[in-house]
N, CA and C of each residue as an Amber inpcrd file, in Angstrom:
protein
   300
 261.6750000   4.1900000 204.2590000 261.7950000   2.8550000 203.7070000
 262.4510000   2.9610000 202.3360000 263.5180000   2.0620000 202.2420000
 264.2510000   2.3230000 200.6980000 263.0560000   1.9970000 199.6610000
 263.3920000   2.1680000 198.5830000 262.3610000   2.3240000 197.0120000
 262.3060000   0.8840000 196.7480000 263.5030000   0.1130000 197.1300000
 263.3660000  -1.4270000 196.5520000 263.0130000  -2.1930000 197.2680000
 262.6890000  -1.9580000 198.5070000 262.3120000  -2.9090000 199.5690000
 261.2400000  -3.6020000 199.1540000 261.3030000  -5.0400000 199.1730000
 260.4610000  -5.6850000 198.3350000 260.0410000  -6.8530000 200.0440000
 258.5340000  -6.3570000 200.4600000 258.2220000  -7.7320000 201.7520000
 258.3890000  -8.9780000 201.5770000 258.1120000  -9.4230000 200.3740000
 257.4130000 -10.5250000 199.7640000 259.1230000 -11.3340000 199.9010000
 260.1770000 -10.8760000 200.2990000 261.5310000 -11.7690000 200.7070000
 261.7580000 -12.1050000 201.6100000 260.6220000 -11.7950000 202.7020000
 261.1060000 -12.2780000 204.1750000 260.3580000 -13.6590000 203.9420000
 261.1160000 -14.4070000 205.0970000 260.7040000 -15.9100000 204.8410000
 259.6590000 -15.9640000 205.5200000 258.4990000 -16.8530000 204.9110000
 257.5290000 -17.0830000 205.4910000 257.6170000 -17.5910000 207.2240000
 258.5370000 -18.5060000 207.4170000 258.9340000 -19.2450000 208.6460000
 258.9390000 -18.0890000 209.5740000 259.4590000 -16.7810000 209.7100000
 259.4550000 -15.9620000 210.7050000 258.3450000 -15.4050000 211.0530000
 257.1780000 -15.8920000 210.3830000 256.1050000 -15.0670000 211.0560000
 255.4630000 -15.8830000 212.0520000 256.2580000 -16.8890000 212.3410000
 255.5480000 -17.1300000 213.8030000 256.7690000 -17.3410000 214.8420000
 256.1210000 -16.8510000 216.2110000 256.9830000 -15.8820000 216.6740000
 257.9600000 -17.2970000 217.5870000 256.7790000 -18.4030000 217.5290000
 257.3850000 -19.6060000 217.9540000 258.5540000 -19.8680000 217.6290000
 258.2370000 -19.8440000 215.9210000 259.7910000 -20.7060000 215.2730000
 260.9740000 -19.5090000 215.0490000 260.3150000 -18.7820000 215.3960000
 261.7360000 -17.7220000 215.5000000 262.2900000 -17.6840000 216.8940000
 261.6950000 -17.5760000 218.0790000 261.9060000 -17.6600000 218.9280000
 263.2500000 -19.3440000 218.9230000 262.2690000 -20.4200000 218.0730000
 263.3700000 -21.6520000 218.4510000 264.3850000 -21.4600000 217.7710000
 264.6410000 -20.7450000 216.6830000 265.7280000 -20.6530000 215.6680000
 266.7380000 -19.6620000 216.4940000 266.1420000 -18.5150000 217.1180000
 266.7930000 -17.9270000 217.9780000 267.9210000 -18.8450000 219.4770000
 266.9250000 -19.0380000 219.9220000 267.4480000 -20.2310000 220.5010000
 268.4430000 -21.5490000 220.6890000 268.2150000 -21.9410000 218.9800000
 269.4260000 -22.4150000 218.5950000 270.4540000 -22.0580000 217.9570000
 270.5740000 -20.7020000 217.7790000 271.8630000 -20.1600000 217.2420000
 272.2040000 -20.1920000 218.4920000 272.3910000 -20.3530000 219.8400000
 272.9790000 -19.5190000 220.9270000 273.6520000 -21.1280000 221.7990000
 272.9610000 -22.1080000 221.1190000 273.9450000 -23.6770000 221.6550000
 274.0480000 -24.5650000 220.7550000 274.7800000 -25.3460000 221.0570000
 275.6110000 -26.9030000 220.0470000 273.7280000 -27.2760000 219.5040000
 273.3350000 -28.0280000 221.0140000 272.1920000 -28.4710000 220.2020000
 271.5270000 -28.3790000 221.7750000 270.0010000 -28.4600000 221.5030000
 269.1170000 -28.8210000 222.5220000 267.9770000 -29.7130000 222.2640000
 267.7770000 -29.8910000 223.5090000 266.9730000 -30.9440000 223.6110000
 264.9560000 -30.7940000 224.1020000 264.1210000 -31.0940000 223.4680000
 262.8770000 -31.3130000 223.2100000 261.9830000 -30.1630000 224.6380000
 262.4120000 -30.8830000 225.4980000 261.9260000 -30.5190000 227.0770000
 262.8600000 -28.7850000 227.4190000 263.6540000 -29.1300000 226.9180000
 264.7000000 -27.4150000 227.3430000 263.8990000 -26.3740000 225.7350000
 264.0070000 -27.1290000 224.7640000 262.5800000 -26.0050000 224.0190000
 261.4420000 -25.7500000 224.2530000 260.9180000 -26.4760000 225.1740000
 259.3010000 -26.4530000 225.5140000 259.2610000 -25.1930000 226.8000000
 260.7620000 -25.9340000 227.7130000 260.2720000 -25.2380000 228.4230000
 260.9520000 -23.5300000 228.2550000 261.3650000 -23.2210000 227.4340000
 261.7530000 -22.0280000 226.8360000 260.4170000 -21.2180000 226.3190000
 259.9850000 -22.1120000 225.6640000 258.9690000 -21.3510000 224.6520000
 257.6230000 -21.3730000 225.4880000 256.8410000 -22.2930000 226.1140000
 256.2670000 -22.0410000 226.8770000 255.1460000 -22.7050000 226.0710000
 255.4270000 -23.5680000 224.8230000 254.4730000 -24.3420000 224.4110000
 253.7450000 -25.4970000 224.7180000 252.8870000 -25.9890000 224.0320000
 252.7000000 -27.3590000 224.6040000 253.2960000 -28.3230000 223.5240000
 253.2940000 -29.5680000 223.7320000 254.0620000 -30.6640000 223.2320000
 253.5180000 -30.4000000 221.4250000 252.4110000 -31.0510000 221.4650000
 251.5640000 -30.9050000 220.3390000 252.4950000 -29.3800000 219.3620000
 252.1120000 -28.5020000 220.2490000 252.4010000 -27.2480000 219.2930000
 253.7310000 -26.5380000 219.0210000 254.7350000 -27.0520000 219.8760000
 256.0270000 -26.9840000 219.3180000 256.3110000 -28.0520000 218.4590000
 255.9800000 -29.4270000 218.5040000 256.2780000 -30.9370000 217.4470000
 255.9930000 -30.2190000 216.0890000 254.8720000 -29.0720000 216.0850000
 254.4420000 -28.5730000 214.6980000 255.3890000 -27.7080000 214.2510000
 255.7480000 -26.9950000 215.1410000 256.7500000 -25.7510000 214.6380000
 257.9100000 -26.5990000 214.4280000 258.4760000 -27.3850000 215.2790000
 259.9680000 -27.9850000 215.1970000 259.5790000 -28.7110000 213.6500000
 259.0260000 -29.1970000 213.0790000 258.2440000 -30.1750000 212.2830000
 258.5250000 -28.8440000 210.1930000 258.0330000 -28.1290000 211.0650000
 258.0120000 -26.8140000 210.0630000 259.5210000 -26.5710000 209.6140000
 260.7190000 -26.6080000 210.8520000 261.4610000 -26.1400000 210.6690000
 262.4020000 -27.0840000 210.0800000 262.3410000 -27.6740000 210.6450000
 262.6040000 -29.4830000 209.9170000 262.4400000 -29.4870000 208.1970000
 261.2460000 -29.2040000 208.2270000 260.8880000 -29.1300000 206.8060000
 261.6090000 -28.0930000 205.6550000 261.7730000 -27.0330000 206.2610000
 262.3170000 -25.8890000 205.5570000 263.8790000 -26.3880000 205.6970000
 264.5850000 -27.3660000 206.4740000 265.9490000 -27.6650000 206.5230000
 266.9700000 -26.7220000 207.1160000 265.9140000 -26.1700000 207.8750000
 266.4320000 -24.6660000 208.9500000 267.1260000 -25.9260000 210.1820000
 266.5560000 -26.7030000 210.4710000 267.0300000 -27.5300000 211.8440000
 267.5920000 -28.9720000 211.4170000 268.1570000 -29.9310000 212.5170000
 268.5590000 -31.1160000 212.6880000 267.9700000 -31.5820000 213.4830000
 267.3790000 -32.7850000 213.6590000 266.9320000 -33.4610000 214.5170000
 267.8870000 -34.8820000 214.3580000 268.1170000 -35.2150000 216.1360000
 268.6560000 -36.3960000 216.3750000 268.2750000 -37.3540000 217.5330000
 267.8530000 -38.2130000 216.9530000 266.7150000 -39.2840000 218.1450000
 267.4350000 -40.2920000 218.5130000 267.2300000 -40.0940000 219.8660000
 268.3180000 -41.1940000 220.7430000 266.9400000 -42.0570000 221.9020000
 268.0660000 -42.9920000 222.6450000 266.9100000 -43.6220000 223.3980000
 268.2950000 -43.0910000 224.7720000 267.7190000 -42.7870000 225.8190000
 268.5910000 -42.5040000 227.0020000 267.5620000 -43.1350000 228.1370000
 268.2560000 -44.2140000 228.5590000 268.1290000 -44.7500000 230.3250000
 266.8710000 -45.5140000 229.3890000 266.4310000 -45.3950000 228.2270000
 265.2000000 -46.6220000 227.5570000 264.2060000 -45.3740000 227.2940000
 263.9220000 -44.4630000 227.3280000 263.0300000 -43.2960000 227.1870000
 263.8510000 -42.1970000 225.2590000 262.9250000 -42.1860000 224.7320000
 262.9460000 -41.2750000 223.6710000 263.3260000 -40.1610000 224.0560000
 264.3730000 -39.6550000 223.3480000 265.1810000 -38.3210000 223.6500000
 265.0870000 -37.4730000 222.1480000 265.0390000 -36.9390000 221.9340000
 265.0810000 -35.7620000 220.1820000 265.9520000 -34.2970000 220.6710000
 266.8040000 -34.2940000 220.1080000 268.1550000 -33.2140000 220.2210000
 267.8860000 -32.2880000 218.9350000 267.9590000 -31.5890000 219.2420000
 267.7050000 -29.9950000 217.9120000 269.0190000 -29.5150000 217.4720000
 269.1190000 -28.7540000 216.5850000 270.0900000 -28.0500000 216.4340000
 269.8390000 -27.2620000 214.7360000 270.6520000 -26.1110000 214.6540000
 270.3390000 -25.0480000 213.4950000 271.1820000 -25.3760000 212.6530000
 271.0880000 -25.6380000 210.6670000 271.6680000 -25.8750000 210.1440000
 272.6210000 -24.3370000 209.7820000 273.1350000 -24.5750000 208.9030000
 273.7960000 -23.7720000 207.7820000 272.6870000 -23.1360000 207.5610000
 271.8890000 -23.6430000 206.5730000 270.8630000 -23.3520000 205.7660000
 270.1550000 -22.0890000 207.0380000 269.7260000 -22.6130000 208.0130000
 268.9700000 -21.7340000 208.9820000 269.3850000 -20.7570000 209.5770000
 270.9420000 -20.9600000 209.3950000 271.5750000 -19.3960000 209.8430000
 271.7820000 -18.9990000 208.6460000 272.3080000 -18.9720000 207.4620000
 271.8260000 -17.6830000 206.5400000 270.7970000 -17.2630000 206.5010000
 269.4040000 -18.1130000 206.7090000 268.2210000 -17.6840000 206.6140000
 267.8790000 -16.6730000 207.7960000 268.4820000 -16.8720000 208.8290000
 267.8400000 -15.8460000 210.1150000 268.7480000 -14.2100000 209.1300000
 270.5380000 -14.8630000 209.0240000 270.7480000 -13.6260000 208.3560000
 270.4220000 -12.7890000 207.5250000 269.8110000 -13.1350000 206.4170000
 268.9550000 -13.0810000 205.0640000 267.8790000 -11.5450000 205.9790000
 266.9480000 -12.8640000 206.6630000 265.8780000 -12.0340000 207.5670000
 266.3860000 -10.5980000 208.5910000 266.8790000 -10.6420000 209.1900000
 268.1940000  -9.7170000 209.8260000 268.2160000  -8.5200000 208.5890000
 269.2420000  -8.9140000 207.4150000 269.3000000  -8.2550000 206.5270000
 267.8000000  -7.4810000 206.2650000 267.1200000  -8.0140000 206.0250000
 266.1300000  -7.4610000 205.6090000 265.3460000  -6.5630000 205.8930000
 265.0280000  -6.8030000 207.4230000 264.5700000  -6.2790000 208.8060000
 265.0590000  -4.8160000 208.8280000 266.7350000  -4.7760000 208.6400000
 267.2380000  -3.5880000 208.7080000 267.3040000  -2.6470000 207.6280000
 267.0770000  -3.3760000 206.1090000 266.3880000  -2.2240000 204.9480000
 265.4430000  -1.9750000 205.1320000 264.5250000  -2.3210000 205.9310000
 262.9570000  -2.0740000 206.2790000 262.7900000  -0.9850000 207.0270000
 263.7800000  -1.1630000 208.0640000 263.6170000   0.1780000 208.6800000
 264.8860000   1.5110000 208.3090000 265.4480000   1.2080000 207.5280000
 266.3850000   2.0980000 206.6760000 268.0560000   1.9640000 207.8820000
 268.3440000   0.8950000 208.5050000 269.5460000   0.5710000 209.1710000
 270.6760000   0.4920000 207.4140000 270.4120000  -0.1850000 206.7560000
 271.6950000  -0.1770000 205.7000000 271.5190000   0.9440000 204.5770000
């Protein structure tokens, strides 16, 4: 482990394996939608609304609420902000285990 490796820089947000898993997730499309994260992650409604909610908060994600056929629709997607941050984490990950 390098001498300067300091833990205390990884973002709090990655320690649950949920919201990394969704951040993962949305680096890999335009945007998705509520039901295609659930059924990815394998959560329940309640407990992804919290994580998506988290990520929201940190300004890692976009949310966009539509009404389709008269039914509530919510579309996801990863900012800027949330992909340097996975990179940041990445970065970090790999001084941790002595990759750079």
């Amino acid at each position: 482990m390098p001498s300067n490796f300091n833990y205390t820089q990884i973002d709090e947000i990655f320690h649950s394996r949920i919201r990394l898993a969704l951040l993962s997730i949305l680096l890999t499309v335009e945007k998705a939608e509520f039901s295609f994260l659930k059924e990815k992650t394998k959560a329940t409604d309640g407990n992804l609304g919290a994580h998506l909610k988290k990520l929201e908060d940190a300004e890692y994600i976009q949310i966009e609420k539509r009404f389709i056929d008269r039914k509530p629709v919510s579309f996801y997607n990863i900012t800027e902000k949330g992909r340097k941050s996975i990179e940041n984490y990445l970065t970090l990950l790999e001084q941790l285990f002595g990759k750079t």
